[in-house]
Every structure is written in C-alpha cells, then in structure tokens.
C-alpha positions in Angstrom: -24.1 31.4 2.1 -21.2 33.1 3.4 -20.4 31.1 5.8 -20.3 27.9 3.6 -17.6 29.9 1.1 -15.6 30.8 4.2 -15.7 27.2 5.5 -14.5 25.7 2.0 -12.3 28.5 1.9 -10.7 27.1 5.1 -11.2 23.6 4.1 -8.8 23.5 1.0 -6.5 25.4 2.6 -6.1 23.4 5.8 -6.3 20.3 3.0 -3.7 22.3 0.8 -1.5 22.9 3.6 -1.6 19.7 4.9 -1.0 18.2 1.3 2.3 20.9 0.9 3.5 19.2 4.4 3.4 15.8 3.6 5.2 16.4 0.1 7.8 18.5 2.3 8.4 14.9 4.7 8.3 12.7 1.5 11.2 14.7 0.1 13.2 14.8 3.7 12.8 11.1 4.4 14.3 10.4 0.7 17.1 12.5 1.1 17.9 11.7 4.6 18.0 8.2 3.5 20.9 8.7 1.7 22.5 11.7 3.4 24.9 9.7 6.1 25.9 6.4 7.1 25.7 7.3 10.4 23.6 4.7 12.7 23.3 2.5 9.9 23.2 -0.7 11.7 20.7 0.4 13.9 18.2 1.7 11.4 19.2 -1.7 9.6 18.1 -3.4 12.4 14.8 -1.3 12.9 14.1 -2.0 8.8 14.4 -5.7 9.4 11.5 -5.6 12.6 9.4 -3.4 10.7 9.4 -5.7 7.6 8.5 -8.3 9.6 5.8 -7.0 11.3 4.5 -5.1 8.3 4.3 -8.4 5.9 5.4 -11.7 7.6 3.0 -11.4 10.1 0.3 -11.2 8.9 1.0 -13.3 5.3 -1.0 -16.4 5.9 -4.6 -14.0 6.1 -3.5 -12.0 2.8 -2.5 -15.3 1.2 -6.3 -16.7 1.9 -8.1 -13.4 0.8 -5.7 -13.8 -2.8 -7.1 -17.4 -2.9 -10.2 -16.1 -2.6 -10.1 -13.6 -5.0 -8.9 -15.7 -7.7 -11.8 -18.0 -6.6 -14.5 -14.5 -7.1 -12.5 -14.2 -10.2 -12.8 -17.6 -11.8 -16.3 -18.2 -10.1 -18.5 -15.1 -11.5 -16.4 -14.7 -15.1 -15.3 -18.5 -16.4 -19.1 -19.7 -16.6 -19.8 -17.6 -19.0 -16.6 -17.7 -21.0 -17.2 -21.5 -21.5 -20.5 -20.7 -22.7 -19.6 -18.6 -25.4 -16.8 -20.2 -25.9 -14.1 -17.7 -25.1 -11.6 -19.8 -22.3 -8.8 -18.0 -23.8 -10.2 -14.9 -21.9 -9.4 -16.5 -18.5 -6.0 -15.5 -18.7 -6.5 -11.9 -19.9 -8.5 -11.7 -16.7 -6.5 -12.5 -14.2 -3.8 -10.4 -15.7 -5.6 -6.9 -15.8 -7.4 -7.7 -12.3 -4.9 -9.3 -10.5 -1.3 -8.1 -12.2 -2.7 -5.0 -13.1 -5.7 -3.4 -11.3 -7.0 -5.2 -7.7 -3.7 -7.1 -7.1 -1.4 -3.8 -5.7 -4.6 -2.3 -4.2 -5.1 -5.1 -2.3 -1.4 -5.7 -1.1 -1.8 -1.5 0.1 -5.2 -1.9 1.7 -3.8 -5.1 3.3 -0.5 -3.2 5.0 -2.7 0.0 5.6 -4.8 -1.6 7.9 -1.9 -3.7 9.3 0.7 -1.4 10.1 -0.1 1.8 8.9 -2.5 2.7 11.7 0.4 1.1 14.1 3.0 3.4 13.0 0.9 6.5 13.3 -0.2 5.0 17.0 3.8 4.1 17.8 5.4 7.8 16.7 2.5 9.6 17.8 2.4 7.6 21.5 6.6 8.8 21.4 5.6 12.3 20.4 3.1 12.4 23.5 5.0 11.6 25.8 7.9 13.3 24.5 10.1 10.6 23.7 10.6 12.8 20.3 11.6 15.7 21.9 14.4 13.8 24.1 16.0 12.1 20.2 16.3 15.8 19.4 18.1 17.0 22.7 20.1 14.2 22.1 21.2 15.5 18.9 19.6 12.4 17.2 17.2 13.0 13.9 13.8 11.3 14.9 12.9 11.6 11.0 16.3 9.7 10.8 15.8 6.7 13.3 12.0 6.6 13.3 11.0 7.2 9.7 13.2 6.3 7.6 12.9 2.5 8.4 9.1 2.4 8.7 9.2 4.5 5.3 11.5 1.9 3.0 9.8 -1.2 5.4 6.0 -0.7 4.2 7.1 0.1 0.8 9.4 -2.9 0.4 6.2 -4.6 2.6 3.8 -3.7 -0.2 6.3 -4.9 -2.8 6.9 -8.4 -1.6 3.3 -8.8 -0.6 2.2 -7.6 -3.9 4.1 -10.5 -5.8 2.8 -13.3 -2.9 -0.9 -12.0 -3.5 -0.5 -12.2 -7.7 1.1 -15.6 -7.1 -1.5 -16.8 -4.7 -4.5 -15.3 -6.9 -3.2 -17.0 -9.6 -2.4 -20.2 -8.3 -6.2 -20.3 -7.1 -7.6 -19.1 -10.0 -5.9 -22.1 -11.6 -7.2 -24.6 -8.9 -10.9 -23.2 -8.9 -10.6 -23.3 -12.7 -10.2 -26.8 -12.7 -12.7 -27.8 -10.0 -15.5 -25.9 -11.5 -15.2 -24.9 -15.0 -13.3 -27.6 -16.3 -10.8 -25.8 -18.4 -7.9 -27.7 -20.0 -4.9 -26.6 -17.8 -2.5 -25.9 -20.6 -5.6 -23.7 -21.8 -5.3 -22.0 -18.8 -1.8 -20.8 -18.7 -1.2 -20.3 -22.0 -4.0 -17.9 -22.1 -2.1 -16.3 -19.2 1.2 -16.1 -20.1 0.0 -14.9 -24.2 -2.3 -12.0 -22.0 0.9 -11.0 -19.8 2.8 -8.2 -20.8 5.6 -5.9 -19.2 3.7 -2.7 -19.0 1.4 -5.1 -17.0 4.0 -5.9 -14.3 5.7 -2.4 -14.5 2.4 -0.7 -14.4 1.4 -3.1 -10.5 5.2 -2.7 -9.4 4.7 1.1 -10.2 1.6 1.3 -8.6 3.0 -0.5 -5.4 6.0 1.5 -5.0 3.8 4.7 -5.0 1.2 3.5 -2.8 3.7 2.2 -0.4 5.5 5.4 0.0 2.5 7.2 0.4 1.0 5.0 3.3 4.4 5.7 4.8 4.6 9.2 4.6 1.3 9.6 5.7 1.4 7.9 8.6 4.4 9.3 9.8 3.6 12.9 9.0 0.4 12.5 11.6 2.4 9.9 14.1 4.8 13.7 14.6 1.6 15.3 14.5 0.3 14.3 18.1 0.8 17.2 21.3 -1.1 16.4 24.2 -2.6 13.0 24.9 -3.6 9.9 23.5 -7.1 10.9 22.1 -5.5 13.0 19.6 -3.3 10.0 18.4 -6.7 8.2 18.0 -8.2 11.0 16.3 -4.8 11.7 14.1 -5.0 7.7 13.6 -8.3 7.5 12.0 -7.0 10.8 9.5 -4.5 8.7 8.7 -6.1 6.4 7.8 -8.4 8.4 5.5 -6.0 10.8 4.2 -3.8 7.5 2.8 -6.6 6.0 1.5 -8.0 9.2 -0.6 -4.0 9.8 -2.3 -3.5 6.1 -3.0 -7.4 6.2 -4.5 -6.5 9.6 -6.7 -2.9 8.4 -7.3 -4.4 5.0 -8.6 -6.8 6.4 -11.1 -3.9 8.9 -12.2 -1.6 5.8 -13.2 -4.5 3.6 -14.7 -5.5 6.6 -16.9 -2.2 7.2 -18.2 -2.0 3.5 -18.9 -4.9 3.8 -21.5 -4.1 7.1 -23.1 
C-alpha cells in the first residue's frame, strides 16, 4: 500500500512538473514572438514551409474524411428526421457537430498526427545530435528560430483546416442529403443558416486556436527534451503524442461546458 501512495505521489508530481514546464514554454514562445524583429525573414520563411507541410499537404485526405463525416452525419440521423417529420433538424445538426463539436477536433487530430509527431522527431533529432546546443554557442535563440514558427504554423494550420473541413462536411452533407433522403435543398440550408449562430463559430474558432497552440507547445517542449539518442525521441514522440491529446481532450470538455452553463 505504501508503495502505491509513493508512486502516485511521484506520478502527479512528475505530471505537475511537467504541466508547470510546458505552461513556462507556452508563455516564452508568446513573448518571444513579439520581443524583436531580429531574423524576421528567416523565421518568415520557416512559417511559410511549415504551413505547408502542416496543412497543404496533406488537404486532399482531410477533405475526403469531412466528406465522409457529413456523409455519417446525414446517413445515420436524416432517416429518421423524415420519418417524424422534423428535416428542419438537419441543419441544427450539422451546426453543433460539425461548426461546433467534431469539426475543430477533427482539424487537431488531423495536424497531430501530421506534423505534430514530426516536429517532436525534427527538434528532438537537432537536440541529439547537438545541433541545439551549436544555435546557442552561436548566440542564436533555438526557441526563437525553431519554435516560434512551428508554434504560430500548426495553429494557423488548425485554423485554416478547420474552416476547409466545416466547408467540406457541409458541402457533403448537402450532396448525401439529396441522394438519399430526398430533402428539398432550400429546406436544407435554410435549416442551416436559421441553426447557425456566432457563439457557434466563436466557440470552433476558440476551440482551434487553443488546441493548436497546445499541439505546438507540446511537441516542442518534448522535441528539446531529447539527450542521448534516437530511442528517446521515439519514446518522447509517442508522450507527445499522448500528453497533447489528454490537454486538447480536458481543454475541449472545459470550453463545451462553459458553453452550456
């Protein structure tokens, strides 16, 4: 018994400590954001590759998997909505699933996987072989020139996706609406546009902004994590991975919460 208090005891502080940290980097990369001009162009430059990789990339497969949840959407709930007569419910749908709810966890989920784990793997192989610790002889900031970019890149990556996966969900919604339940298609988006409301869009935009700095910052804090070789990037990869995935879970039931107090 004592050793199972001891080992929760070490648990939730190593967890605690850990949480403290990443707060600590969230705060530095904001305000070294904004600190200095200097290298602007380059970490310009380093935004515009990472934004590409983080969202253009890999568009078309998170375009088909919104298509297809519109599809789940319209499939499994319209049915029975024409049975009892209640089509003006298909819009109200889409809204609190897509706008609200699935649409901004998807678009995070989507870059997680996507670049998330990379970045973690692409500081953490520099910190290994001490790539890191040559920026700092130089006199050069690696939070600077490494994170900054990759931080404002997935969030503005889980942004623009965001608004492409709503669009695309909608859009096939729409299409799958017609083919198989037969609704009137001024039905349709009237019902939408009637359900859609500005806390809707401020509460997804809200909940991507957060879960895009979050996936940053986590990945980051263990890419600068990594020592010795490249098993513990693998193993700090996979925590990564976890650890973003647990906050953007906790942080998600926070906002939807406060959205129906």
């Amino acid at each position: 018994m004592g050793r199972g208090w001891t080992f929760l005891v070490h648990w939730l502080g190593e967890w605690s400590s850990r949480f403290l940290s990443i707060c600590a980097l969230f705060y530095r990369l904001l305000l070294t954001s904004f600190s200095s001009l200097t290298g602007f162009r380059l970490i310009w430059r380093e935004l515009i590759q990472q934004v590409y990789f983080s969202s253009i990339q890999g568009l078309p497969v998170l375009l088909f998997s919104a298509l297809m949840l519109g599809f789940i959407v319209i499939v499994h709930a319209t049915p029975q909505l024409v049975m009892l007569q209640g089509e003006e419910f298909v819009g109200w749908l889409l809204v609190t699933i897509v706008v609200r709810e699935l649409g901004p966890v998807w678009a995070a989920f989507f870059v997680l996987l996507h670049s998330g784990s990379a970045i973690t793997v692409e500081i953490g192989t520099m910190s290994v072989s001490r790539e890191v610790e040559t920026l700092k002889l130089l006199g050069i900031d690696p939070y600077r020139l490494l994170g900054v970019p990759r931080f404002w890149a997935v969030t503005l990556s889980v942004v623009s996706l965001y608004v492409l996966a709503a669009f695309a969900s909608i859009i096939g919604g729409f299409l799958f609406s017609q083919i198989f339940a037969e609704i009137f298609w001024g039905m349709f988006w009237l019902s939408f546009i009637n359900s859609l409301e500005w806390v809707d869009v401020a509460m997804g935009f809200s909940k991507c902004v957060a879960f895009g700095m979050l996936i940053a910052t986590v990945c980051i804090y263990f890419g600068f994590q990594a020592r010795h070789d490249m098993e513990e990037v693998a193993r700090l990869t996979s925590s990564a991975t976890l650890t973003a995935l647990v906050l953007c879970g906790t942080v998600d039931i926070i906002l939807t919460t406060a959205y129906y107090l």
